[in-house]
Structures are given as structure tokens and as C-alpha cells.
C-alpha positions in Angstrom: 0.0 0.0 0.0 1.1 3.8 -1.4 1.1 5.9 1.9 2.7 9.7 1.4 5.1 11.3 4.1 4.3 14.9 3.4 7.9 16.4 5.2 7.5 20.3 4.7 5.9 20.4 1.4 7.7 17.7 0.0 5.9 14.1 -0.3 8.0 11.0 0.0 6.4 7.6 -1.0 7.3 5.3 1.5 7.8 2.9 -1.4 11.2 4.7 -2.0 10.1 6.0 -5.2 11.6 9.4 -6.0 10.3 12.7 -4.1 7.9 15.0 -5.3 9.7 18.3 -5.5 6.8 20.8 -4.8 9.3 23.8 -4.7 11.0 22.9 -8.0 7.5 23.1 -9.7 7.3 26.3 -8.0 10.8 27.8 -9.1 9.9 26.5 -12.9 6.7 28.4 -12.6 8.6 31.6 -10.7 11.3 31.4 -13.6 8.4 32.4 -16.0 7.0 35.4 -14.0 4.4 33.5 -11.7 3.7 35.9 -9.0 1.2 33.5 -7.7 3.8 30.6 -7.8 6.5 32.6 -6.0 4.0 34.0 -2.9 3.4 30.4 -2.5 7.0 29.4 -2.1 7.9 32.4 0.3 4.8 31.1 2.3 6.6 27.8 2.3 10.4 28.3 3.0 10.9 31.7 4.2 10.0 30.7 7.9 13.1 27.5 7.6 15.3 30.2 5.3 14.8 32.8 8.2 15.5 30.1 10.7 18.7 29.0 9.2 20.2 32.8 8.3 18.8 33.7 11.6 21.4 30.3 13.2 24.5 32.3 10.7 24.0 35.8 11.9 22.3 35.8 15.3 21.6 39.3 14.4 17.3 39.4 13.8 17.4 42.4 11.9 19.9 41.8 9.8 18.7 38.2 9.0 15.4 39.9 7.6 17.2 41.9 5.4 19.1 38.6 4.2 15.6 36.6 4.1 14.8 40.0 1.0 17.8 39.4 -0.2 17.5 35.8 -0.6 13.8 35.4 -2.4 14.8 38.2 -4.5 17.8 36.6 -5.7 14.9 33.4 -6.0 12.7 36.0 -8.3 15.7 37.0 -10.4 17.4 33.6 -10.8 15.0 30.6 -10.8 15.6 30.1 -14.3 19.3 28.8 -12.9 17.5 26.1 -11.2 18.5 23.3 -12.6 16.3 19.7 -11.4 18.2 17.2 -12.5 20.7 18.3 -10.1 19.0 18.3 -6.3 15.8 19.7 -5.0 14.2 22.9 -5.4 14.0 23.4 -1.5 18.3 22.5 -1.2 18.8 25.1 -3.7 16.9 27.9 -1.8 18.7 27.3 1.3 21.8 27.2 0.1 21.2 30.7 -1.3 20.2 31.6 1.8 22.8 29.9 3.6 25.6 31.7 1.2 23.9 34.9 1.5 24.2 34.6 5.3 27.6 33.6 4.8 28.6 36.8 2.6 26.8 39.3 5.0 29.4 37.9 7.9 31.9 37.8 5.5 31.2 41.9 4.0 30.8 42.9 8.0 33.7 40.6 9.3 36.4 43.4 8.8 35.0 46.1 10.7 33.5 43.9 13.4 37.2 42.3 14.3 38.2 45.9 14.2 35.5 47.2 16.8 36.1 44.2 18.8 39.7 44.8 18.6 38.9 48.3 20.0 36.6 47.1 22.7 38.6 44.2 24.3 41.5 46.3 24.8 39.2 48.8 26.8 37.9 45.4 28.8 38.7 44.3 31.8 38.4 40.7 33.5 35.0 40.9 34.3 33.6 41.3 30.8 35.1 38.2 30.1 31.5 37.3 28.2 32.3 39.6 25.2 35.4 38.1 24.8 34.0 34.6 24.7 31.1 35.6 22.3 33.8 37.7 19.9 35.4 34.4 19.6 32.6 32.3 19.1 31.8 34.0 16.6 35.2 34.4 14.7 35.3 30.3 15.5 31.7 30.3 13.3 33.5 32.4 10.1 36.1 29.5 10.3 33.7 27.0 9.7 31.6 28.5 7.3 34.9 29.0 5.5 35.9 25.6 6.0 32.3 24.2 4.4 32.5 26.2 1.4 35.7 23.5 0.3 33.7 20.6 0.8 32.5 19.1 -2.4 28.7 20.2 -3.3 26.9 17.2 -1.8 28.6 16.9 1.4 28.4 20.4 2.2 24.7 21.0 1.4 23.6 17.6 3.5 25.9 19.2 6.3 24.1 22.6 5.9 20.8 21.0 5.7 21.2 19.3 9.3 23.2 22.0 10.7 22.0 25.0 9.8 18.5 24.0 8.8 18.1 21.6 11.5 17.1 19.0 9.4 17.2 15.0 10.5 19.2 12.4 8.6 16.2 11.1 7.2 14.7 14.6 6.2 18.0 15.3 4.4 17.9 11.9 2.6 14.4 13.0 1.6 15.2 16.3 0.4 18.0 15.4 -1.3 16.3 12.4 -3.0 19.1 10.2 -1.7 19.2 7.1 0.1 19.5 7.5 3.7 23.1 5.5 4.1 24.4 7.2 1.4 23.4 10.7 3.3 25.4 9.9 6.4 28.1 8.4 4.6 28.6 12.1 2.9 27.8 13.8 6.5 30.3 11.5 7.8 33.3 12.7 5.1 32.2 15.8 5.2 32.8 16.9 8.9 36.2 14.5 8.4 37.2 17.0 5.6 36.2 20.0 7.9 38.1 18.8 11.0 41.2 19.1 8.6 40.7 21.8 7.1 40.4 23.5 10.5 43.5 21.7 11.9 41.1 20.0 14.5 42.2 16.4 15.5 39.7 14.2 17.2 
């Protein structure tokens, strides 16, 4: 018996047949000028895009400028999408996850600067800010660190990471079989913890 999984807008036969890619219809429909087709799709991802650029910048304003940014940048460039090559909703959040990337990246220079400034004014007990300026230098390194890893391992890693999608969700998404999504998961924080010198 045929029973659909409906994850987030995508169903999943539980027969393993491929996924219905309801947000690929939707950017194929955008790339012609459907207004209609695009409200629908910022209805459906712009709460997990906001989510996930909100996880990036911490900042809430500036991750709703990023969320305009990002379904703009959906308006303009749908026709780019490509199906063949992953799912419609993978595609939208890795825009938005490299749009979140690129506004840490464009305000990295002055921030270090600033927080240059302000820890040498600091003394021991504002030993929080000093901890959070780091943390948050530590997250630029890995977000520069995943942009190396091959296509597929660093979109299932910013699925579950940044998206907070499950193993199984991801396999979904991805139309991929579930081992074969933690095998890439797997590599893929192997490849990281090199890249960042980090030995485990």
C-alpha cells in the first residue's frame, strides 16, 4: 500500500520511489514570472530560510534583510535552477545559507576591528564579550571551511546544521538514500576537521 510522508511540502512515498519536489514546480513556474507561484513558495520556506540565516547571523534584523535578499535573488534567478541536479527546496537554502555567509563575511572586517577596539578597553569581568567575539570568529572558520567541501557533502551538512534538518529529512530532500546521506555527512565533517586543523 502507497502511503505519502508529506515532510515540509515535500511528499516521500514510502515505497522509496523518488520525491515530489513541490518547490522545484514552483521555481519552474517563478522562472516564468508566476507571481502566484513565488508567494506560495515564500509562504513555504521563508520561515526555515529565516531560521537558518537567523542560526548564521544571530543578528534578527539583519537576517530579515538577508531573508529579501535571498527570495529576491529566488525572483531573479530561478531560471538557474536546474532539477536534475537536487531539489528545489536544497537550492533555496543554500542561497540563503551563502547569503548569510557573505553578510558575515562583508561585515567581518569592521566587526574584528570594533572588537579589537573594545577588548582592549575590557577588563576581566567582561570576560562574556570576549567569549562571544570568539565564538563567533570560531563560526567564520567553519563557514569557510564548508565552502571547500564538495557540493553534496556540504549542502547535506548545511541541511542538518543550519537547517536543522534529521538524517532522514535530508535523505528525503536530497532524494538520496539514507546511508548514502550519512556516509557524505560523515566525510564531510572528516574534511572539515582538517581543514580546520582540528584532530579528534
Amino acid at each position: 500500500m502507497l502511503v505519502d510522508m508529506v515532510i515540509d511540502g515535500i511528499d516521500v512515498p514510502e515505497d522509496g520511489a523518488e520525491p515530489i519536489d513541490h518547490v522545484g514546480e514552483l521555481l519552474q513556474r517563478i522562472a516564468g514570472g508566476d507571481q502566484t507561484a513565488f508567494a506560495r513558495l515564500y509562504d513555504m520556506l521563508s520561515p526555515r530560510a529565516f531560521g537558518l540565516i537567523l542560526r548564521v547571523l544571530v543578528d534578527r534584523s539583519q537576517s530579515e534583510e538577508v531573508l529579501q535578499e535571498v527570495f529576491l535573488e529566488v525572483w531573479q534567478s530561478a531560471s538557474r535552477f536546474v532539477p536534475k541536479r537536487g531539489q528545489g527546496r536544497s537550492w533555496v537554502l543554500t542561497i540563503a545559507h551563502r547569503r548569510a555567509v557573505d553578510r558575515v563575511r562583508s561585515s567581518q572586517a569592521s566587526t574584528n576591528r570594533d572588537m579589537r577596539a573594545g577588548l582592549r578597553d575590557l577588563d576581566v569581568a567582561h570576560d562574556g564579550v570576549a567569549e562571544q567575539a570568539e565564538l563567533r570568529i570560531e563560526g567564520e572558520r567553519v563557514a569557510t571551511a564548508l565552502s571547500t567541501l564538495p557540493d553534496a557533502q556540504r549542502e547535506a551538512l548545511t541541511l542538518a546544521y543550519y537547517g536543522g534538518y534529521s538524517q532522514s529529512e535530508i535523505a528525503a530532500l536530497m532524494g538520496a538514500p539514507l546511508g548514502t546521506i550519512k556516509t557524505r555527512m560523515r566525510d564531510g565533517l572528516s574534511r572539515l576537521r582538517a581543514e580546520m586543523g582540528v584532530t579528534a
